[in-house]
C-alpha positions as CSV (number, residue, x, y, z in Angstrom):
1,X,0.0,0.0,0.0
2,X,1.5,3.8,-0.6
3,X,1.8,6.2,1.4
4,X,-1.0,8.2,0.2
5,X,-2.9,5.1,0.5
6,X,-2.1,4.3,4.5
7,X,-2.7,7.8,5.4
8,X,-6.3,8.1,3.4
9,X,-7.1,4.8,5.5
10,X,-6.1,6.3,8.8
11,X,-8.1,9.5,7.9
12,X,-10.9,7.8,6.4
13,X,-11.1,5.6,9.6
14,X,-11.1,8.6,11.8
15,X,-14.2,9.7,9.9
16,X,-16.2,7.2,9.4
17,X,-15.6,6.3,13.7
18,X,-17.1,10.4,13.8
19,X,-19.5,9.7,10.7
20,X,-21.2,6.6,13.3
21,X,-21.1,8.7,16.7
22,X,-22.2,11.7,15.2
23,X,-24.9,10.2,13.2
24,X,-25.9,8.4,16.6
25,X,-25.7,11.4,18.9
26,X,-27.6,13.3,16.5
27,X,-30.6,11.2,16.1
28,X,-30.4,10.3,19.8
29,X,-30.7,14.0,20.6
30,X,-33.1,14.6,18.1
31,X,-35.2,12.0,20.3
32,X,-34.5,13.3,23.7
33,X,-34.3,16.9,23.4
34,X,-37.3,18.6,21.6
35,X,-36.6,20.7,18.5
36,X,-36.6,24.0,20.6
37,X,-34.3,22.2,23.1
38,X,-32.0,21.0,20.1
39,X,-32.5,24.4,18.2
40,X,-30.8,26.1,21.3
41,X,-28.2,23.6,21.8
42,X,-26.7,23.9,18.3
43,X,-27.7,27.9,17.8
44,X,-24.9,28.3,20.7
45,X,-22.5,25.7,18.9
46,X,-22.9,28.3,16.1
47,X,-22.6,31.6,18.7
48,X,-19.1,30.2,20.1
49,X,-18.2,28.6,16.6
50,X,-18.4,31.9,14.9
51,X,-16.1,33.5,17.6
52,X,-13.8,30.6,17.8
53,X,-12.5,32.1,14.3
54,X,-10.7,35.2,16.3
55,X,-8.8,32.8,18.1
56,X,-8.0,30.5,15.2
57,X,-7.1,33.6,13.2
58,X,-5.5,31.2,10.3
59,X,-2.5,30.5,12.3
60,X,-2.8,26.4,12.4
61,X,-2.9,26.6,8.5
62,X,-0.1,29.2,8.4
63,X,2.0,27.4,10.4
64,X,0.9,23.7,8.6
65,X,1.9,25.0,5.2
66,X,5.0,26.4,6.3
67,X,6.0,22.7,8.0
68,X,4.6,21.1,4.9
69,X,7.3,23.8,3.1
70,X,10.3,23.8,5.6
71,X,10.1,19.8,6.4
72,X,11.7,19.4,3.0
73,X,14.0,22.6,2.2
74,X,14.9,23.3,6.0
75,X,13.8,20.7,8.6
76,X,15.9,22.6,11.2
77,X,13.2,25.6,10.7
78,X,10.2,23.2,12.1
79,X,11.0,23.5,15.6
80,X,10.7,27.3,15.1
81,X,7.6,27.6,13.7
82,X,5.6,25.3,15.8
83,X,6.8,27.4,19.0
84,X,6.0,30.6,17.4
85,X,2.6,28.9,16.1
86,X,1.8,27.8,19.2
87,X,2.5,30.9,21.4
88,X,0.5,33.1,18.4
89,X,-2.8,30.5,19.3
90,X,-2.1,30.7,23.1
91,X,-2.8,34.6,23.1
92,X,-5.4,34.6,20.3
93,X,-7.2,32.1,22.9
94,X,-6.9,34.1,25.9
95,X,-7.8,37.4,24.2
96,X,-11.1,36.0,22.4
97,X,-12.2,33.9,25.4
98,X,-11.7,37.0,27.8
99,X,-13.9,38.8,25.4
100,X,-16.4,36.5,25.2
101,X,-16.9,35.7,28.9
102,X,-17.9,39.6,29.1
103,X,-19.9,40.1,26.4
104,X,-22.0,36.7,26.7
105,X,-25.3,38.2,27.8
106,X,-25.2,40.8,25.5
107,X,-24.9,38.4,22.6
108,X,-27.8,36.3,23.9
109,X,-29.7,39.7,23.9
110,X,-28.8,40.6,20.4
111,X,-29.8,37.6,19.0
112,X,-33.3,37.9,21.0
113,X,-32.7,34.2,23.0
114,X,-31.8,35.6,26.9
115,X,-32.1,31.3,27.6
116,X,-28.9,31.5,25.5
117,X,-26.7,32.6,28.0
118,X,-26.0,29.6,30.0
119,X,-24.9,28.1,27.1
120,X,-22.3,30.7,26.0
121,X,-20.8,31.0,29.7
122,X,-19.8,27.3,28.6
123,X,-19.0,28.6,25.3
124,X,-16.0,30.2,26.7
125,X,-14.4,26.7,27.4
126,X,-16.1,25.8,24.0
127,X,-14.1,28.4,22.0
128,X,-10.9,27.7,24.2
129,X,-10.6,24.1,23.8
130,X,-11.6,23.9,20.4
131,X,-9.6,25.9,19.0
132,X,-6.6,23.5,20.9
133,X,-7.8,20.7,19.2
134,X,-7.7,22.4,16.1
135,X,-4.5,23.5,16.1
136,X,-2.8,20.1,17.2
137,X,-5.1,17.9,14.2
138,X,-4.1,20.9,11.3
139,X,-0.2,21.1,12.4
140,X,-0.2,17.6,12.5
141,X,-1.6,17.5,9.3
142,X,1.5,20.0,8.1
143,X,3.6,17.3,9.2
144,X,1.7,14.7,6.9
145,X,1.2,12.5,10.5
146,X,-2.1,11.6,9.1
147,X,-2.4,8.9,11.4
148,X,-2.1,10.8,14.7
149,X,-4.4,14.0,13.4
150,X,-6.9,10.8,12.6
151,X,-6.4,9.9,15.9
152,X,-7.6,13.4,17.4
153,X,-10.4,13.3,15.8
154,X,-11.7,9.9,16.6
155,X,-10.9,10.8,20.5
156,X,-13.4,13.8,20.1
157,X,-16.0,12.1,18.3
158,X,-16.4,9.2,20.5
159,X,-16.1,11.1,23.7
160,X,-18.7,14.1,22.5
161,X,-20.9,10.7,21.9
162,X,-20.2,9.3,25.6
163,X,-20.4,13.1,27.7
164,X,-23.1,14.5,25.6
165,X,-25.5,11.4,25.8
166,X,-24.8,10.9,29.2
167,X,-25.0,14.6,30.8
168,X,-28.5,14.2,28.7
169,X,-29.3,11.0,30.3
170,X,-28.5,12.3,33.7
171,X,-31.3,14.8,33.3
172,X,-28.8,18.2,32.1
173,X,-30.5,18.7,29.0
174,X,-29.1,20.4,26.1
175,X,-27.1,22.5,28.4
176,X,-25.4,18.8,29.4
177,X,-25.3,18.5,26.2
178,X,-23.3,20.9,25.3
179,X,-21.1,20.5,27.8
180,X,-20.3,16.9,26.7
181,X,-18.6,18.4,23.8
182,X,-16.7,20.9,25.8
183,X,-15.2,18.0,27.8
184,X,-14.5,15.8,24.5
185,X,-12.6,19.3,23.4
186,X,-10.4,19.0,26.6
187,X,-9.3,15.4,26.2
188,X,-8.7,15.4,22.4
189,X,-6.8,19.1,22.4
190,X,-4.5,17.8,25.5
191,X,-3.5,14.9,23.9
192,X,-2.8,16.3,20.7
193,X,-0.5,19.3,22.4
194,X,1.4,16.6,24.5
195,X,1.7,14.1,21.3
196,X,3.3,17.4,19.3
197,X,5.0,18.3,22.4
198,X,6.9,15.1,23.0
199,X,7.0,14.1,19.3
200,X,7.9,17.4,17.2
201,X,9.4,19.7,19.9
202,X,11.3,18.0,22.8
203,X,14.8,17.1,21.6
204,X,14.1,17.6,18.1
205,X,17.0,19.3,16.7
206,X,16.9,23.0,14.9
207,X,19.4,25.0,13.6
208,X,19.2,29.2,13.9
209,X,16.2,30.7,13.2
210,X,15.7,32.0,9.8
211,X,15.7,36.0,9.6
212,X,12.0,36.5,8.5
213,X,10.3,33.3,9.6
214,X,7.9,34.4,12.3
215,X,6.5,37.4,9.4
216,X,5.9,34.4,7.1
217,X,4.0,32.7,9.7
218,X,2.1,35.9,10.7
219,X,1.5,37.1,7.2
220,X,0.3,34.1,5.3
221,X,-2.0,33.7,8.2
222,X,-4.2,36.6,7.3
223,X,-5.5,35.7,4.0
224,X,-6.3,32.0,5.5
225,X,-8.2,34.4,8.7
226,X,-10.2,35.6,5.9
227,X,-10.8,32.8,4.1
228,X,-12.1,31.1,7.7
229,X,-14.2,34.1,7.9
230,X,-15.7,33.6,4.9
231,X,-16.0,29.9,6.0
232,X,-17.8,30.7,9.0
233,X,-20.1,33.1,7.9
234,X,-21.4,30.2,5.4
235,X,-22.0,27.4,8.0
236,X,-22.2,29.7,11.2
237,X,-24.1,32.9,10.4
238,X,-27.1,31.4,8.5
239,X,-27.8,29.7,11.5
240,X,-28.0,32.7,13.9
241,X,-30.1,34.4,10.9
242,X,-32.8,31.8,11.4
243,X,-33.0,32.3,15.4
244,X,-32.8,35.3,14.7
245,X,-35.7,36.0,12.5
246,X,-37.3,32.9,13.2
247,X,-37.7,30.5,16.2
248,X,-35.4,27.9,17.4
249,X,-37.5,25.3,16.4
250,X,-36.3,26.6,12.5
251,X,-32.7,26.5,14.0
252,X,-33.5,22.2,15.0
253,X,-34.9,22.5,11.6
254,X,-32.1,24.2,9.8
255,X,-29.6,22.3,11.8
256,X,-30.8,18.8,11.0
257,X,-30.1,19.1,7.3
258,X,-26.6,20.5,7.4
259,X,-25.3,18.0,9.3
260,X,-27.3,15.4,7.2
261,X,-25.4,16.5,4.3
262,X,-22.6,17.1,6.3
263,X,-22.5,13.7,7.5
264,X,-22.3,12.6,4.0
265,X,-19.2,13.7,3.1
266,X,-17.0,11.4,5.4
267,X,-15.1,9.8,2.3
268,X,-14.0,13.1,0.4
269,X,-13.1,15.6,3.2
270,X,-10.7,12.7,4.3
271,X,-9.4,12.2,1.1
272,X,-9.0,16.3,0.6
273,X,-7.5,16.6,4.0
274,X,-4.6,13.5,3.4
275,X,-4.1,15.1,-0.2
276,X,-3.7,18.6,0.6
277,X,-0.4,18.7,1.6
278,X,0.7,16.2,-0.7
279,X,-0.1,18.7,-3.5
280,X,2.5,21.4,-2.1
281,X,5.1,18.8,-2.6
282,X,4.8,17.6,-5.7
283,X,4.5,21.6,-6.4
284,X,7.3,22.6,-5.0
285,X,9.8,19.8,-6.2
286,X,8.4,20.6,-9.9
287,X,6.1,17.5,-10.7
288,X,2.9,19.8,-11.1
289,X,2.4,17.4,-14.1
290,X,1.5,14.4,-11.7
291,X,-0.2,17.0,-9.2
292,X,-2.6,17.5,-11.7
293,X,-3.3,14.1,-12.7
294,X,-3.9,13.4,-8.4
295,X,-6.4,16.2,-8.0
296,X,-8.4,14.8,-11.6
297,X,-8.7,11.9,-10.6
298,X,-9.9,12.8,-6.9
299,X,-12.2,15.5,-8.5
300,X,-13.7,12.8,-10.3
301,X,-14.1,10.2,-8.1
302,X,-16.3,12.7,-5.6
303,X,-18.4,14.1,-8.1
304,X,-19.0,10.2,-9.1
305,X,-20.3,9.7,-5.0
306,X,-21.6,12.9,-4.7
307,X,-23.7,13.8,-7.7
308,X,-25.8,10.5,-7.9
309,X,-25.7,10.5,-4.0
310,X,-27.6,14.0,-4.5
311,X,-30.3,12.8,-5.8
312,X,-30.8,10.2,-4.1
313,X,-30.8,12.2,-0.9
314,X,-33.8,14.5,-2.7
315,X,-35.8,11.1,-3.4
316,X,-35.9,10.1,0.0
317,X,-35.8,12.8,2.1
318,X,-39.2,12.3,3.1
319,X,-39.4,8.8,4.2
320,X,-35.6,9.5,6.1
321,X,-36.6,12.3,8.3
322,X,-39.7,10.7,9.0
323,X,-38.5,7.2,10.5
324,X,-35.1,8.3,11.8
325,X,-35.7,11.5,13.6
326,X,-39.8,11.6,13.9
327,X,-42.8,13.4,12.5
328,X,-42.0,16.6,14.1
329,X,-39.1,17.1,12.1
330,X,-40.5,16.8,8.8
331,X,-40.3,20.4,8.5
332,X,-36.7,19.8,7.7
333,X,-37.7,17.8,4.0
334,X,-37.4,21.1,1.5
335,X,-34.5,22.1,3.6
336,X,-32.4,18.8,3.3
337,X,-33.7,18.7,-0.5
338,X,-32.2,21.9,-1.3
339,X,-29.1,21.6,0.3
340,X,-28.3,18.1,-1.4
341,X,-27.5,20.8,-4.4
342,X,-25.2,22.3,-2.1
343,X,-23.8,18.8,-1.1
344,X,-22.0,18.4,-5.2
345,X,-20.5,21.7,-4.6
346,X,-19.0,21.4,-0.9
347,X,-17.6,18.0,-1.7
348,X,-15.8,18.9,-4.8
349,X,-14.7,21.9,-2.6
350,X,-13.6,19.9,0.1
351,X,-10.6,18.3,-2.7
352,X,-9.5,22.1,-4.0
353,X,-9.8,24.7,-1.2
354,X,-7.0,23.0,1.0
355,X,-5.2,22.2,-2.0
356,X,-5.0,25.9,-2.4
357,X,-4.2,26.9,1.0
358,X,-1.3,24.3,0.7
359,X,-0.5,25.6,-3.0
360,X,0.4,29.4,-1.4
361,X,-3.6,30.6,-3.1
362,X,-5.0,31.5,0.5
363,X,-5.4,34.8,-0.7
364,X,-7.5,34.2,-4.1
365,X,-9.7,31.4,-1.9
366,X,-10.2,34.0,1.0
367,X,-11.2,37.1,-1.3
368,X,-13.7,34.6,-3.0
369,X,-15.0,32.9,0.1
370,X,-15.4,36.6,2.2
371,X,-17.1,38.4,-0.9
372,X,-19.8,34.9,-1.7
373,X,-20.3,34.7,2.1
374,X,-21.0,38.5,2.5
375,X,-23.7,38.0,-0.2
376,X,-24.8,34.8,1.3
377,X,-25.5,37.1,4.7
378,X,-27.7,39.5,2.3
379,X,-29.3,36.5,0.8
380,X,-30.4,35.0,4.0
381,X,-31.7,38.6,5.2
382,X,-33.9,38.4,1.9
383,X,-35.0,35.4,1.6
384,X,-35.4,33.7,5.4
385,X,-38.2,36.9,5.9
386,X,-39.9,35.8,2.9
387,X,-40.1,32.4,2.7
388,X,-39.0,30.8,5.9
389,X,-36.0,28.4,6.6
390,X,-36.0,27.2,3.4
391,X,-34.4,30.5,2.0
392,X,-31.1,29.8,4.1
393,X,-30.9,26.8,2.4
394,X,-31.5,28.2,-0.7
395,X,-29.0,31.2,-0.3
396,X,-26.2,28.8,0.8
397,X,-26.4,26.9,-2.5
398,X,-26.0,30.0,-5.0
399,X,-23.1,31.6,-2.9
400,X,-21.3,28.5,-2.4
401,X,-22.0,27.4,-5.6
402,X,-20.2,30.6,-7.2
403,X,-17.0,30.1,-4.4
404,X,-16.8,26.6,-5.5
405,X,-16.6,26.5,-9.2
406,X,-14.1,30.3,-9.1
407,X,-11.8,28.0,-6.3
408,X,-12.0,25.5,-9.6
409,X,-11.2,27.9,-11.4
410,X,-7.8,28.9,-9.5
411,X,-7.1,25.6,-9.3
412,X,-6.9,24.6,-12.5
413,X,-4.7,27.7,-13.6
414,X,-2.5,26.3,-11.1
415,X,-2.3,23.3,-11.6
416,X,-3.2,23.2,-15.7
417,X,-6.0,21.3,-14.6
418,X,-7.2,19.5,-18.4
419,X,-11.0,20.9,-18.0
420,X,-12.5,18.9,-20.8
421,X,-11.5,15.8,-19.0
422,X,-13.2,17.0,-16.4
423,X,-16.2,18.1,-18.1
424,X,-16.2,14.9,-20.1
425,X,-16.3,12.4,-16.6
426,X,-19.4,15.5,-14.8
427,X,-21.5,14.6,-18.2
428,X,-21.1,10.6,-17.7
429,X,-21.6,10.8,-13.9
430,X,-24.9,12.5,-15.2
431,X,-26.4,9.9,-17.3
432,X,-25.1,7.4,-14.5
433,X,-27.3,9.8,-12.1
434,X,-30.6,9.7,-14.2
435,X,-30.1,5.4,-14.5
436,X,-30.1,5.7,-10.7
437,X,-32.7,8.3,-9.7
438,X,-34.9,6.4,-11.9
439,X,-34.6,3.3,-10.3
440,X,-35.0,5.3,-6.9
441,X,-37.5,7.1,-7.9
442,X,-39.7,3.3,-8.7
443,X,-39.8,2.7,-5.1
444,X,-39.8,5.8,-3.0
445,X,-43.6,5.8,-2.6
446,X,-43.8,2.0,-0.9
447,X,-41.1,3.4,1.6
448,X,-42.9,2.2,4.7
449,X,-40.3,1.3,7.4
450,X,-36.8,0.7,7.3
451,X,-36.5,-2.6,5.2
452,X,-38.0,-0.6,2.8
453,X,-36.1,2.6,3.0
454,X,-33.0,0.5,3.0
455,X,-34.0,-1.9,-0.1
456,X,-34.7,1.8,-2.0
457,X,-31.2,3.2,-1.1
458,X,-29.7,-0.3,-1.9
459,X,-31.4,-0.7,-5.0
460,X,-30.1,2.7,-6.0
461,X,-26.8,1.8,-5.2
462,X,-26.1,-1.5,-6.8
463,X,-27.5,0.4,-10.4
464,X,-24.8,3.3,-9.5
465,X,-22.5,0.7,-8.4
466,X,-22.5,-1.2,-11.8
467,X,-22.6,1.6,-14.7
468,X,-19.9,3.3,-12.5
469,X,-17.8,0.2,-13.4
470,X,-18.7,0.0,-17.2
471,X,-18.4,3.8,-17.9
472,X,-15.0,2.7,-16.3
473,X,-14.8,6.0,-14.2
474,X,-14.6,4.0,-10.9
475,X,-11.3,2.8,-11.1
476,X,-12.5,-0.3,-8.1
477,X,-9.1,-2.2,-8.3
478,X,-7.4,1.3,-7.4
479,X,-9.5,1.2,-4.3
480,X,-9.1,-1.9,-3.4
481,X,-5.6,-1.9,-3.3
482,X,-4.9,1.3,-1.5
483,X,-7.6,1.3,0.9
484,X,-9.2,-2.1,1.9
């Protein structure tokens, strides 16, 4: 097995061990909390999520492309940049947390939800931690130890399952809920800081700081600050746009279909998190020939899941919400259905934005991502007003439809990307897509339980399953050999 092949399968582990516990804790809470109850737990996972940017501030994927850079040109420079890193985050942390402990019932004020506040006086250790856990799983990442950052992540997600549930069970509520993630934060973020601490920083060698390092750092931080912003104001601001002009029961609403589709992309943000850095070296040692050829292909093979998965997610969205997370969420059907549209986009995205970041093109990606997320903001003020939740949903698929095919765009200058064989595999994933939404589409209606839901999704697959393999676009001995 490569290298690219071991790491992908530690990654895509990770996931798919965050994929299950997710998927469980968020139908299980779905069940035990009401949708106001589950509305307010994840409208202050957006509150401290949308803050948590100031203390991020870009500096994990500054300091991750400069390891990424340095570990082959200068491995002496590494021990340098993860202290500076590291101290930069450290103050960031204390500054933002210090802000937000004071301005806490202000913000629940603003947003017209005063039971907010509880949560977002825990939202201080929200923002603190997470940001921790963050830094240790990106820098990692830098130092292509797939494996460990893999490992971070399934610590989190299978101790958010364990606190979460349990604080819940114990009769806490979504408050205990959202403390559970706080305390999976703290493990997962200590760990990681010891595992760089003892691995990547005590006795590791280094040679005299180059002049001009620590500006790097700072400097190429910025444009990835603003490309988070951007990144946040898509998945964070929307959210507080529906409590906001709506009702928290829209926020349970709203919330339950992103993380659907969210869900969904286990297999392509961990094959776009193992690539990215992998693309800055074959960039920077002058193969951007075979670059290229890795991001086709990986471009390819996500719009083959993700396209026909699209629709099949619009077909049954119905019968889905209605068994798994009960009657009184079927508010959430035209929601989910529009956002499968933004589902093709965020996965292809997920391949070429940390590409770019990796590639030195934070500063194209960040001016894109700020200006379509400052119209998705306008959007949502139009459209949530006039036609309810729906119009979030709606808004988020033209803006990040527009960031996603200009980051395509960059990418492929970059990279001379060959567009027609691009555009030639999108218009045979299409006719594949039809073959299987038809098939889907014969059994939808006598979806009556979950033996029939899961003979529909099956029978979908097998149809998708088989023309992928005669079109020949799914290369299936590939796969086998490099990740089973």
């Amino acid at each position: 097995m490569s290298k690219l092949g071991t790491r992908f399968k530690s990654e895509f582990g990770a996931r798919i061990i965050a994929l299950a516990s997710g998927t469980t804790l968020v139908v299980l809470l779905a069940r035990m909390l009401d949708p106001t109850g589950y509305g307010l737990l994840f409208l202050a996972i957006s509150v401290a999520g949308t803050a948590q940017l100031f203390c991020k501030v870009g500096i994990a994927k500054s300091a991750a492309r400069h390891i990424a850079q340095y570990k082959e040109t200068d491995p002496g420079q590494l021990k340098h940049i993860l202290s500076f890193s590291f101290l930069l985050n450290t103050i960031a942390v204390l500054l933002m947390s210090l802000l937000f402990f004071y301005s806490r019932e202000h913000i629940a004020v603003l947003i017209g939800e005063p039971s907010l506040e509880p949560f977002l006086l825990t939202g201080v250790l929200f923002i603190a931690l997470g940001t921790f856990h963050f830094y240790a799983r990106v820098v990692l990442q830098g130092y292509e130890a797939i494996a460990a950052s893999s490992f971070l992540k399934a610590v989190n997600s299978v101790a958010r399952l364990a606190f979460a549930l349990g604080f819940v069970l114990l009769g806490y509520g979504a408050l205990g809920a959202f403390f559970g993630y706080v305390l999976a934060f703290g493990i997962s973020s200590l760990i990681g800081i010891i595992y760089l601490y003892d691995k990547y920083y005590y006795n590791v060698n280094y040679t005299e700081r180059e002049v001009g390092i620590r500006k790097k750092i700072a400097s190429y931080s910025i444009p990835v600050t603003v490309a988070n912003m951007g990144g946040v104001l898509d998945k964070r601001v929307d959210t507080l746009l529906v409590a906001f002009f709506l009702s928290p029961t829209a926020v349970g609403y709203y919330t339950i279909s992103k993380q659907i589709v969210e869900h969904i992309q286990t297999p392509i943000s961990a094959l776009g998190f193992t690539l990215a850095p992998t693309f800055e070296g074959l960039n920077s040692s002058g193969n951007r020939k075979k670059a290229a050829a890795l991001y086709e292909k990986a471009l390819s093979q996500g719009l083959l899941l993700y396209i026909p998965g699209s629709a099949g997610l619009i077909l049954v969205a119905e019968p889905m919400i209605k068994l798994v997370f009960g009657t009184e969420y079927l508010g959430a059907v035209p929601v989910v259905q529009s956002l499968a549209i933004y589902a093709i986009f965020y996965s292809s995205n997920k391949v070429t934005s940390l590409a770019l970041d990796f590639l030195g093109r934070a500063k194209n990606r960040a001016i894109a991502q700020f200006l379509t997320a400052v119209m998705n903001v306008i959007l949502n003020i139009i459209l949530i007003p006039a036609i309810g939740v729906v119009g979030a949903a709606h808004a988020t698929v033209i803006t990040y439809s527009i960031y996603s095919l200009y980051n395509f765009y960059i990418i492929s200058s970059e990279l001379n990307v060959d567009v027609v064989k691009v555009a030639k595999n999108i218009f045979i994933i299409s006719l594949i897509t039809i073959a299987m939404a038809g098939t889907v589409y014969l059994f939808v209606d006598h979806v009556t339980g979950f033996l029939t839901l899961f003979v529909t999704i099956a029978s979908g697959i097998l149809i998708w399953g088989i023309l992928s393999v005669l079109s020949g676009i799914l290369d299936y001995e590939i796969i086998i050999e490099e990740v089973l």
